[in-house]
MARNU-345513 format. One record per residue (C-alpha): x, y, z; residue in one letter. Coordinates in steps of 0.2 Angstrom, whole numbers, plus 5000, padded with zeros to 4 digits. Example, Ala and Ser with C-alpha at 12.3 -4.5 7.8 and 13.67 -1.06 7.14 Angstrom:
506249785039A
506849955036S
This chain:
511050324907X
510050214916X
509350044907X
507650014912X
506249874910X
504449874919X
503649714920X
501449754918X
500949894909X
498949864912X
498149964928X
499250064938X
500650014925X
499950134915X
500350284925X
502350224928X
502450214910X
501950394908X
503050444921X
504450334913X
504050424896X
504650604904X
505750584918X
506150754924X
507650854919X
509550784928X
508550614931X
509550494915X
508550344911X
507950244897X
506550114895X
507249984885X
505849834887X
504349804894X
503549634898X
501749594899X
500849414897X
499249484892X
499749584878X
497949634874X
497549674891X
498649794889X
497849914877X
498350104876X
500050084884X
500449944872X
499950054857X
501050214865X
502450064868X
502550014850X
502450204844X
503850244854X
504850074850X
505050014865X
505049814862X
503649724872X
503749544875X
502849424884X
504049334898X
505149404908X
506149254901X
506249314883X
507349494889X
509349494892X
509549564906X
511249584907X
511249764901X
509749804912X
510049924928X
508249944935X
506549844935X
504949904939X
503749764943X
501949834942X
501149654938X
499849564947X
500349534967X
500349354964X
502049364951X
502949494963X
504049354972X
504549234959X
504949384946X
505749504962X
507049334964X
507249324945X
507849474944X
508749494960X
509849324955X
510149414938X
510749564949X
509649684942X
508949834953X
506949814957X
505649934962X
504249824963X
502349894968X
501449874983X
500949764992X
502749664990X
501749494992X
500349394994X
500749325011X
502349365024X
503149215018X
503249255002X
503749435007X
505349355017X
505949235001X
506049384992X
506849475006X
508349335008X
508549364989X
508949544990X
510049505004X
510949384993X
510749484981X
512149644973X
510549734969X
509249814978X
507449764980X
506249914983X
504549914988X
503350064979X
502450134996X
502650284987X
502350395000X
503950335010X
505050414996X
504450604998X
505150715003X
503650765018X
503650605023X
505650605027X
505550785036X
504050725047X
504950525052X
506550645056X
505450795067X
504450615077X
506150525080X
506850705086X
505550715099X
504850865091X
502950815095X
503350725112X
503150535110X
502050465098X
500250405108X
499050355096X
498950355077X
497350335069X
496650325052X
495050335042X
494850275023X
493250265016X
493550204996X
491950164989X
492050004976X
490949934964X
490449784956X
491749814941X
493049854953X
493049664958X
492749604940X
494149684934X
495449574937X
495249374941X
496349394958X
495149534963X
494549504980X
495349344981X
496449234994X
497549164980X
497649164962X
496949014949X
499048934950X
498648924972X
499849074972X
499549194989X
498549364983X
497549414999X
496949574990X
495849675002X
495649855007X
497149825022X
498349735011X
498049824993X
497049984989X
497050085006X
498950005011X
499950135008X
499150235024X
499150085036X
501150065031X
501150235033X
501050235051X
502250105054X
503550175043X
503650365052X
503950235068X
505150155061X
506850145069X
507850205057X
507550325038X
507450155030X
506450065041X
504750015051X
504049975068X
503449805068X
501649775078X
501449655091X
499649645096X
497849675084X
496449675086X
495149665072X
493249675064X
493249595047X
491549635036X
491149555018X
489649635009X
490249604990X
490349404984X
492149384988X
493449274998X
494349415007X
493249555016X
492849735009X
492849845024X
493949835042X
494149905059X
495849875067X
496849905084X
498749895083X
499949915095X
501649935090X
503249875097X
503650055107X
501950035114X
501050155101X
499150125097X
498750125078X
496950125074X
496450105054X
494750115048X
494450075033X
492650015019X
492349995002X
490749965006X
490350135007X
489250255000X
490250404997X
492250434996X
493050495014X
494650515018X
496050465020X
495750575037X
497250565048X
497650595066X
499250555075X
499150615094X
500850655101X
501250695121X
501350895114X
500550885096X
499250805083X
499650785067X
498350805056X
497850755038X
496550775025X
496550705008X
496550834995X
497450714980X
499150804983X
498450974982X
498151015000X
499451065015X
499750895018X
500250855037X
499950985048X
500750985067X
499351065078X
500651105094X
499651115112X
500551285113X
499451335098X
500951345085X
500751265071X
501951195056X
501551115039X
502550965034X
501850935015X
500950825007X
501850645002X
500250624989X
501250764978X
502750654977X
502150504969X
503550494956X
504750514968X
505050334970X
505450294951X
506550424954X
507150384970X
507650204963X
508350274946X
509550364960X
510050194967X
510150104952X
511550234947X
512450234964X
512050384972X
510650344986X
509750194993X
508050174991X
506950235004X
505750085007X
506849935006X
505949755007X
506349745025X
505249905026X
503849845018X
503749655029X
502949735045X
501549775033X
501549615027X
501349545045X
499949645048X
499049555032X
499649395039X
499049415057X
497149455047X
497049295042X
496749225060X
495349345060X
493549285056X
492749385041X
490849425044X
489349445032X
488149575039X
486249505033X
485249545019X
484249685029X
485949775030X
486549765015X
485949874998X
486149844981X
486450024970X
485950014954X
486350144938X
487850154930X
489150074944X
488149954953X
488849914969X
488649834985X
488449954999X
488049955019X
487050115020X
487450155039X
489250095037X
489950285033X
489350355046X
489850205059X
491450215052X
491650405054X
490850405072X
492150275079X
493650355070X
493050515081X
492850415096X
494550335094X
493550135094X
493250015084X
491349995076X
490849875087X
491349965104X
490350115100X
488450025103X
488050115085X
487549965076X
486949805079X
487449695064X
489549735068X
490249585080X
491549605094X
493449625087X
494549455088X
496349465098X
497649395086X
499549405089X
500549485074X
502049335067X
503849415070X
504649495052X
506449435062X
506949625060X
């Protein structure tokens, strides 16, 4: 049996304790502890911890972990590193949530402390643990679709007001210690489907491509530090283009959308919350073939990590999975974010009050189509000509 501990049970921490309550029949695991500094942040989960007597304490210091096999960090991404370490010293297993770290510096201490390390230090890109996910990196790397062109991504997540007052990191550079958060749509909420891309390029099962060149448009509408809404340009280490779109300055919900253009297939993708065909190989012959859709799967990497925890498998999405990811992040921080004026902006009112550009969807949309950023379609005059920034090496 599987000892396990999760470390946040507010937010998404919430849905891993439900999963954690009822793991599926063959997988043996136990939660034993659970660690949260803001008890009364933590509201139903706490209540369903206590009912189901599962101690709940508020430092990670306050838990013997000598009898502990797995921890699952869900806590804010500030705390990942220093907690990731802890536990990594006391050789205990982590899967710990995306993004791995505020900043690639912080991503590559915790790396060296897994390599240290007995245990292992997973990352929870959840969509690298299905079981889609593996069959399509395995079919790209056989040169079933001819070589990978030009991958290319929309995400339009509207957010509101509350969505930036919900926590006191939202939106922010670093936290109120000085700690590295860098929460944006690129390196938090939409991350999953930029790493995406560089993950089925990876080298190996367990590994990403690393990206070498970007180009970026960076856009604040909402009063925070980072930006809410981006357009960027990758080129990846083989020479593949990635293009990811992405707003939460939006009106209405799009996407993900996803198009991957191979030298004999396109892979396409339309978000249906898991209930869809998933990835979908549209061949230039006029065969076709479904993959699946990784967005079913989400469990799979508690799972996935109960397994490695026990012996039987490695964990998909290592740390040294998830840096190139981090890179990306980093590299955005050379770019300069721009405020579109009053005249372009709109403030919605009602229940969610938000702060929305009302053309952005539809520029968004047409340059996804067009396969260019905003700026290079002429469509808008408030957007500004993408920066050049070189991506810092993962040393991978």
């Amino acid at each position: 049996m599987i000892q396990v501990i999760q470390i946040g049970i507010g937010g998404f921490g919430q849905t891993l304790y439900r999963y954690l309550r009822q793991p599926p029949v063959g997988v043996e695991c136990r939660l034993v502890a659970a660690v949260d500094p803001v008890l009364d942040r933590a509201g139903p989960a706490a209540a369903a911890l206590t009912a189901d007597g599962v101690p709940l304490v508020a430092s990670l210091e306050d838990l013997d972990l000598s009898a502990v096999d797995l921890a699952v960090i869900a806590s804010p991404i500030a705390e990942h590193p220093d907690q990731a370490i802890h536990l990594l010293e006391a050789g205990v297993n982590v899967l710990c949530e995306k993004p791995a770290a505020g900043c690639l510096a912080d991503g590559l201490r915790m790396a060296a402390a897994a390599a240290r390390s007995s245990a292992f230090l997973a990352i929870g890109f959840q969509w690298s643990y299905a079981e889609a996910t593996a069959q399509l990196k395995a079919a790209l790397a056989a040169g079933r679709f001819g070589a990978p062109q030009r991958f290319e991504t929309l995400v339009l997540w509207p957010r509101d007001h509350a969505y930036y007052a919900r926590s006191p990191w939202a939106g922010r550079r670093c936290d109120g210690a000085g700690r590295m958060v860098n929460d944006s749509p690129v390196a938090n909420a939409a991350a999953h489907f930029l790493h995406h891309c560089l993950f089925l390029l990876g080298p190996a099962a367990d590994a990403a491509t690393t990206a070498v060149e970007l180009e970026a448009e960076l856009y604040r509408s909402n009063a925070i530090e980072t930006f809410d809404s981006a357009a960027l340009s990758l080129r990846s280490a083989e020479g593949v283009e990635i293009d990811f779109l992405v707003a939460h300055a939006a009106r209405a919900k799009v996407g993900p959308l996803m198009r991957y253009r191979c030298s004999e297939a396109t892979l396409h993708y339309a978000w249906s919350d898991g209930r869809g065909p998933g990835f979908v190989a549209c061949f230039d012959d006029g065969r076709q073939e479904v993959f699946g859709d990784p967005e079913a799967e989400v469990p799979a990497k508690l799972w996935q990590a109960v397994a490695a925890a026990g012996g039987r498998r490695a964990p998909s999405c290592p740390i040294t999975a998830a840096l190139p990811h981090l890179a990306v992040v980093e590299a955005l921080e050379g770019v300069p974010v721009h405020e579109p004026a009053a005249g372009w902006r709109e403030e919605v009112s009602g229940e969610r009050p938000a702060t929305v550009i009302p053309f952005l969807d539809n520029l968004w949309t047409q340059a996804w189509r067009m396969g260019r950023l905003p700026h290079h379609t002429g469509l808008a005059p408030w957007t500004v000509a993408p920066s050049r920034v070189s991506v810092p090496s993962v040393g991978l």
